[in-house]
PAGUVEX-574528 format. One line per 4 residues: number of its first residue (from 1); their letters; for each residue y, x, z of N, C-alpha, C. Coordinates in steps of 0.02 Angstrom, whole numbers, padded with zeros to 5 digits, always signed. Each point is the difference from the previous one (the first is absolute). Example, Ala and Ser with C-alpha at 12.3 -4.5 7.8 and 13.67 -1.06 7.14 Angstrom:
REM residues 2
1 = as = -00284 +00660 +00390 +00059 -00045 +00000 +00060 +00045 +00000  +00053 -00018 -00036 +00059 +00042 +00003 +00055 -00039 +00037 $
END
This chain:
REM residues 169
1 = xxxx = +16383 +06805 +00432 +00005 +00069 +00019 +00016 +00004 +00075  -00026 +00039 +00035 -00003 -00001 +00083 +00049 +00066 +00023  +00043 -00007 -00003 +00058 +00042 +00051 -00021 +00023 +00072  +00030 +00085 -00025 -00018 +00008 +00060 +00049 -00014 +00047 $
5 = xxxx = -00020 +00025 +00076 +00012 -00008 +00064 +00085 +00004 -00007  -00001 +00074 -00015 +00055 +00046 +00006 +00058 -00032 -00050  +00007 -00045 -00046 +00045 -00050 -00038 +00027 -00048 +00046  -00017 -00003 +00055 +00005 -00070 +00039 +00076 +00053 +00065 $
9 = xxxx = -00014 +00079 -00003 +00054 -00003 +00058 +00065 +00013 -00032  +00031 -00018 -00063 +00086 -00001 +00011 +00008 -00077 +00012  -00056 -00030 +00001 +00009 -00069 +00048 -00005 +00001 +00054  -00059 +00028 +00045 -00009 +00011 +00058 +00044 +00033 +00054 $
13 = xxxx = +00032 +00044 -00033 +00044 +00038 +00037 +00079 -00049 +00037  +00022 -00017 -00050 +00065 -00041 +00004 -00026 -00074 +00046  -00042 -00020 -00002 -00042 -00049 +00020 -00006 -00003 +00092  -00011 +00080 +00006 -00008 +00020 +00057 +00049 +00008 +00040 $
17 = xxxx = +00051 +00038 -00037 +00070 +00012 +00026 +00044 -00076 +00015  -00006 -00038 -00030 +00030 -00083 +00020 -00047 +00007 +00073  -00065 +00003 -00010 -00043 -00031 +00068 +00023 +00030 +00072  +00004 +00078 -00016 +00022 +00050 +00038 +00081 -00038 +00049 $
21 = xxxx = +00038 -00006 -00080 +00068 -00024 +00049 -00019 -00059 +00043  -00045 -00054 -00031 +00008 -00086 +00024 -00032 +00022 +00054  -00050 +00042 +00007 -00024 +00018 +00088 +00035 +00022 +00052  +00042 +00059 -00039 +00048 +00046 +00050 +00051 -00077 +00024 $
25 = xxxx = +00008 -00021 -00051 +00062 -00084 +00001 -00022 -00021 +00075  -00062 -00007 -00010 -00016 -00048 +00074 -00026 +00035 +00057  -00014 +00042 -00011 -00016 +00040 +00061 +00065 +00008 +00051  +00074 +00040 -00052 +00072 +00014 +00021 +00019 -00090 +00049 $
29 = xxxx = -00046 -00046 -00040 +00045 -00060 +00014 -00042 -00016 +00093  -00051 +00022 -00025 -00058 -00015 +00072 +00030 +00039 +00061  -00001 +00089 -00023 +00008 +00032 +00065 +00069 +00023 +00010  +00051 -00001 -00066 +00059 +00021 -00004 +00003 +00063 -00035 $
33 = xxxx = +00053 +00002 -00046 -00013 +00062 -00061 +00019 +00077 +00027  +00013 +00011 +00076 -00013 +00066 +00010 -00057 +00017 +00017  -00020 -00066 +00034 -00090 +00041 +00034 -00061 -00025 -00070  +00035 -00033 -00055 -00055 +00013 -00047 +00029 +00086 -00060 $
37 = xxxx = +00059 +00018 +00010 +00018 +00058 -00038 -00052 +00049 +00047  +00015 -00010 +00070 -00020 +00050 +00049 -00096 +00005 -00005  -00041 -00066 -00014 -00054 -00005 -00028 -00016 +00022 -00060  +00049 +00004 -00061 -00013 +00027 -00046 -00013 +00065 -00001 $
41 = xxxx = +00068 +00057 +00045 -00013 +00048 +00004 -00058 +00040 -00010  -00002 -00045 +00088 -00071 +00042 +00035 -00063 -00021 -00026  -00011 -00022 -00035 -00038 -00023 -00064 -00002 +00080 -00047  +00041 -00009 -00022 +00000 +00046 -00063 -00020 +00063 +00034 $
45 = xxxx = +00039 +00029 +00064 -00008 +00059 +00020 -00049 +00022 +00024  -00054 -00064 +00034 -00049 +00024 +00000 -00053 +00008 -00065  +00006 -00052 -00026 -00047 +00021 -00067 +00014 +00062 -00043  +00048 +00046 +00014 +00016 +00063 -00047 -00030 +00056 +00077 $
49 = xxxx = -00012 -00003 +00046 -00021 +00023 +00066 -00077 +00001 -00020  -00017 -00050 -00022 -00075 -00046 -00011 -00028 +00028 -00056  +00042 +00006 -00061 -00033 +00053 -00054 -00011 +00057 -00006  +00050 +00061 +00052 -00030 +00057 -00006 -00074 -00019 +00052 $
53 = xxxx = -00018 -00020 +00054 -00040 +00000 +00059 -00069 -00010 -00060  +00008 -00063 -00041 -00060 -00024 -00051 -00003 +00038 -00044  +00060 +00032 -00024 -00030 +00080 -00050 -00053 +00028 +00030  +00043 +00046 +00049 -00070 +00045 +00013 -00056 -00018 +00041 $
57 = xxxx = +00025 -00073 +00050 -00090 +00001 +00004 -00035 -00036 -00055  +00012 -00002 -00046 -00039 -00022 -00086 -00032 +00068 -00013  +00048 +00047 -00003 -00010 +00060 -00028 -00052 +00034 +00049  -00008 -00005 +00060 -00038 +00040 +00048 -00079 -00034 -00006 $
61 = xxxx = +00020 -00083 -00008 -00055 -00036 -00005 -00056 +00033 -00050  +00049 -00020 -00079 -00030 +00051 -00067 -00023 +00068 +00012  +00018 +00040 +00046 -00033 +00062 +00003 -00048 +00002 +00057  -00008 -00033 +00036 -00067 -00021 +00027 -00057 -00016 -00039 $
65 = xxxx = +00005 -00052 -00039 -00026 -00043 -00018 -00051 +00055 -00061  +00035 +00046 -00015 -00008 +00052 -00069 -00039 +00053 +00039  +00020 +00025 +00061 -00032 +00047 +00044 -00060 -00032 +00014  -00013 -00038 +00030 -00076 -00065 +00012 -00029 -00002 -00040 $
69 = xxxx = +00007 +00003 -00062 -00034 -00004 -00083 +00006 -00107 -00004  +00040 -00033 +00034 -00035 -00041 +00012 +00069 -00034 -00078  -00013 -00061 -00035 +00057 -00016 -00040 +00056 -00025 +00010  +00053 +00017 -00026 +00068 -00006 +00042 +00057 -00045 -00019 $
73 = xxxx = -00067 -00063 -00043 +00048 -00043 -00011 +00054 -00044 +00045  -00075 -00011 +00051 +00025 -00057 +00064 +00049 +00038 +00030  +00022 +00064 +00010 +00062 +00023 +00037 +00060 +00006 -00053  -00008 -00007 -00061 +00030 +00008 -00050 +00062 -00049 +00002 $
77 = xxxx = -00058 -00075 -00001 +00003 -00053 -00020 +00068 -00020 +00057  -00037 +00016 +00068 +00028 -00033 +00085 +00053 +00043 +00003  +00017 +00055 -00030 +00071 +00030 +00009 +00068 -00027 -00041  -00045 -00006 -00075 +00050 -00030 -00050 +00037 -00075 +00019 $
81 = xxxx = -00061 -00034 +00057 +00032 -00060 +00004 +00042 +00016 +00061  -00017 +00036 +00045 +00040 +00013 +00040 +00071 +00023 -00015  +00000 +00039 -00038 +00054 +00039 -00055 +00060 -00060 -00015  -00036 -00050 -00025 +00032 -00067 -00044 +00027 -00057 +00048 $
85 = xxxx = -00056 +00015 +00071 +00045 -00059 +00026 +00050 +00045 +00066  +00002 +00079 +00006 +00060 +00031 +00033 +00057 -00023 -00074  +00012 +00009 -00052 +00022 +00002 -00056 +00038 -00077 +00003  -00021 -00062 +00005 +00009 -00038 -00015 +00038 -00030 +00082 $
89 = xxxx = -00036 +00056 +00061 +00063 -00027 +00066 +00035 +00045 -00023  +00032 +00045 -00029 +00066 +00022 -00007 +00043 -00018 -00054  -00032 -00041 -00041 +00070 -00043 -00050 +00009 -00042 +00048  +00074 -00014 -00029 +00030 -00048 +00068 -00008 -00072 -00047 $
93 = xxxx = -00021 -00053 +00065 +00009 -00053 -00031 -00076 -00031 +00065  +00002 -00054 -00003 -00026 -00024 +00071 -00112 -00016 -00026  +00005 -00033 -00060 -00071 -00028 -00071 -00026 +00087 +00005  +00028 +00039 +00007 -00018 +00054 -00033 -00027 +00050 +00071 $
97 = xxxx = +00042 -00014 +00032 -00018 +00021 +00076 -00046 -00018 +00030  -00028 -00076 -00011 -00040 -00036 +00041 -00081 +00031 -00054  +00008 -00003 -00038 -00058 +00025 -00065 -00015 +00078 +00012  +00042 +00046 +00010 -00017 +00063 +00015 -00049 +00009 +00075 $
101 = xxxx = +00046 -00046 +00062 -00029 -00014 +00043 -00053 -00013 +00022  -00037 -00041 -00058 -00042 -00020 -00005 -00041 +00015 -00024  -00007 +00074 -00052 -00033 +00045 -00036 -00012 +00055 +00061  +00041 -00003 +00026 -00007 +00066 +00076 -00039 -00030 +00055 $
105 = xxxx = -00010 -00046 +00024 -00054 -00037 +00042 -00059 +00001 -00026  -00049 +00031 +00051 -00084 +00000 -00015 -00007 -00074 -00063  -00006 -00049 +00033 -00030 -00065 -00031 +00027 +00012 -00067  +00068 -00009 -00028 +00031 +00002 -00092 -00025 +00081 -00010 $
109 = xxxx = -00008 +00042 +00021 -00020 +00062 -00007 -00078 +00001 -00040  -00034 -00037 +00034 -00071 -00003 -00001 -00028 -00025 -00073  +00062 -00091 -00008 +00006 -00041 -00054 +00012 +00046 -00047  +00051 +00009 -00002 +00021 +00050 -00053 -00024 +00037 -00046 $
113 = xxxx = -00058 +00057 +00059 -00019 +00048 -00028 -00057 -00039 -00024  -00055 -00029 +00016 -00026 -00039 -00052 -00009 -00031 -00054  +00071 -00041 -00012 +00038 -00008 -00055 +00004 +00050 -00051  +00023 +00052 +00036 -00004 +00071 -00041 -00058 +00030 -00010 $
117 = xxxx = -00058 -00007 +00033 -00071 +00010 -00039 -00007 -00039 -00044  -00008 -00068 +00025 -00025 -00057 -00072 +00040 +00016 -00054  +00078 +00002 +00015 +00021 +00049 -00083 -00010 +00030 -00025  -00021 +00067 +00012 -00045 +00051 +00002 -00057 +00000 -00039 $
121 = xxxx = -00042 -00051 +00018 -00055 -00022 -00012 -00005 -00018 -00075  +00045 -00071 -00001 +00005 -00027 -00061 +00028 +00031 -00056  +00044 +00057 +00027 +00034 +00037 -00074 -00016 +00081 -00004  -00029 +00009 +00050 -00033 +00080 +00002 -00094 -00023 -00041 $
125 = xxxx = -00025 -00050 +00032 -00078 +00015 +00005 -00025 +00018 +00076  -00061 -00006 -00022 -00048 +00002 +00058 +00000 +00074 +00036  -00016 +00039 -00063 -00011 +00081 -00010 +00053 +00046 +00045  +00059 -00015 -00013 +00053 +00023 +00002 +00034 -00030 +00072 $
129 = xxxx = -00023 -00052 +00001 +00038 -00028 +00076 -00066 +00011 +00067  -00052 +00034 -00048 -00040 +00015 +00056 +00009 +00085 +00033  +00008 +00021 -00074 +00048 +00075 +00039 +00058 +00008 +00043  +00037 -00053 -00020 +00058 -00014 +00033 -00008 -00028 +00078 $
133 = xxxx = -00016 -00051 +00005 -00031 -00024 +00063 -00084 +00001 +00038  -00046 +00033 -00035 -00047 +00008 +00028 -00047 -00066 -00010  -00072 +00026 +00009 -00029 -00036 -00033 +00003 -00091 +00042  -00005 -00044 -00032 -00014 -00067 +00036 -00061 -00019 +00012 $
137 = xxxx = -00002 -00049 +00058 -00076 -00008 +00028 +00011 -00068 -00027  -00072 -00030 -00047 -00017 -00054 -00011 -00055 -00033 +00059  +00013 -00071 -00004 -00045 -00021 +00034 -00043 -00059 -00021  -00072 +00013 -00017 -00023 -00044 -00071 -00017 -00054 +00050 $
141 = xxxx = -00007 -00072 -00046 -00044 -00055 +00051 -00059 -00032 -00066  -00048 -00001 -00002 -00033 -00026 -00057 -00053 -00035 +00038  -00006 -00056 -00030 -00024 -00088 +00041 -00055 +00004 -00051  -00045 +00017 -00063 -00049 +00021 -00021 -00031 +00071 -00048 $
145 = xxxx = -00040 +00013 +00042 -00022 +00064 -00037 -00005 +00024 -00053  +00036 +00038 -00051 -00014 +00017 -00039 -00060 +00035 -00064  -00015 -00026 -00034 -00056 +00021 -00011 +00027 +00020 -00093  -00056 +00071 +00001 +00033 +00052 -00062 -00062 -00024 -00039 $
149 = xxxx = +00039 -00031 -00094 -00059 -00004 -00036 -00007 +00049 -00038  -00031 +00018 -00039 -00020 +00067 -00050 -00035 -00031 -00064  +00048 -00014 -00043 -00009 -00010 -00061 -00002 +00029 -00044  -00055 -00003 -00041 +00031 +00034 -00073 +00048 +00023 -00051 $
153 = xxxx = +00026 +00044 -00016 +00066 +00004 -00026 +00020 -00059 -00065  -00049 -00013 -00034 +00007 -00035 -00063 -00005 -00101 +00030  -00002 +00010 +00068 +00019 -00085 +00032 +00072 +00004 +00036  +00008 -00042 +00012 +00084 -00016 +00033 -00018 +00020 +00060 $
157 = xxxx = +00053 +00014 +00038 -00013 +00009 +00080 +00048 -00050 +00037  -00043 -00026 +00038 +00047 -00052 +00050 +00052 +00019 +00016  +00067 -00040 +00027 +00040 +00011 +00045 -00014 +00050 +00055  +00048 +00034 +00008 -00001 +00014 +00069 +00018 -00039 +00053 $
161 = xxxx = -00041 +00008 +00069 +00030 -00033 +00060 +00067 +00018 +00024  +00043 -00068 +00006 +00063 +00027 +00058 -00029 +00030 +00096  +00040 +00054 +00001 -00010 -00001 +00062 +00060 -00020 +00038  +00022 -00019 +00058 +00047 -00033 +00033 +00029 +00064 +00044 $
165 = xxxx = +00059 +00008 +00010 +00024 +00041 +00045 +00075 -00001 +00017  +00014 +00043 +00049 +00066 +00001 +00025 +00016 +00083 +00015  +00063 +00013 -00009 +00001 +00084 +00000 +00029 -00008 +00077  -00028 +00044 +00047 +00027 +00005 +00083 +00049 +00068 -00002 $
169 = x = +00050 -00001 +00025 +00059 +00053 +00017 -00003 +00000 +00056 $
END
């Protein structure tokens, strides 16, 4: 029987909180435990600074995106993560800071939200993640021509050909 995800965090959580201290441990020991309290801070304060700013430009994004007729997943998607990693610089703790950080920078921003299509993808459908994010451009490559037979209904019909491809974003 395959457990889900969500069984795994009253492990995860406590798990984190050891990691959280053994980091803060060495950081205090590296730079000295006022200028890592004083890093913690300004850590936290900006990431609660950082979540209203990613509210509403999420929210301004989404009402663009709805005004344009255009689909409003991809601003949906790039706010929520934005959302999660202002969210995650304002718990204090150093693992958690550096990860939010890193959700707020173009490059983990970009990862991310991809991540969050291909999820999308696999547990929404094709249909549904194409309303959501708009349609995808395939890009076929086929190394021999296809050719259509027309058989009789009362004979078997061949295989179909694979065609080869890659989806371009």
């Amino acid at each position: 029987m395959r457990r889900s995800r969500l069984a795994y965090l009253p492990i995860a959580f406590p798990l984190l909180a050891v990691a959280e201290i053994v980091v803060f441990l060495a950081v205090a020991d590296a730079i000295g435990a006022l200028w890592a309290v004083l890093l913690l801070v300004a850590s936290c304060v900006s990431g609660i600074a950082l979540l209203r700013r990613e509210g509403v430009r999420g929210f301004r994004a989404f009402q663009e995106a709805v005004r344009a007729g255009r689909p409003p997943g991809g601003e949906v998607s790039n706010s929520l993560i934005g959302l999660f990693g202002a969210l995650l610089l304002a718990l204090p703790g150093f693992l958690t800071g550096v990860a939010g950080l890193l959700l707020l920078l173009p490059p983990g921003r970009i990862l991310a939200r991809r991540g969050v299509e291909r999820f999308a993808q696999r547990n929404l459908g094709g249909a549904a993640t194409g309303d959501l994010f708009g349609p995808r451009r395939v890009r076929v490559h086929q190394s021999d021509p296809v050719t259509v037979v027309v058989v009789d209904d009362d004979q078997p019909r061949p295989p179909a050909a694979a065609i080869e491809g890659e989806i371009v974003r």
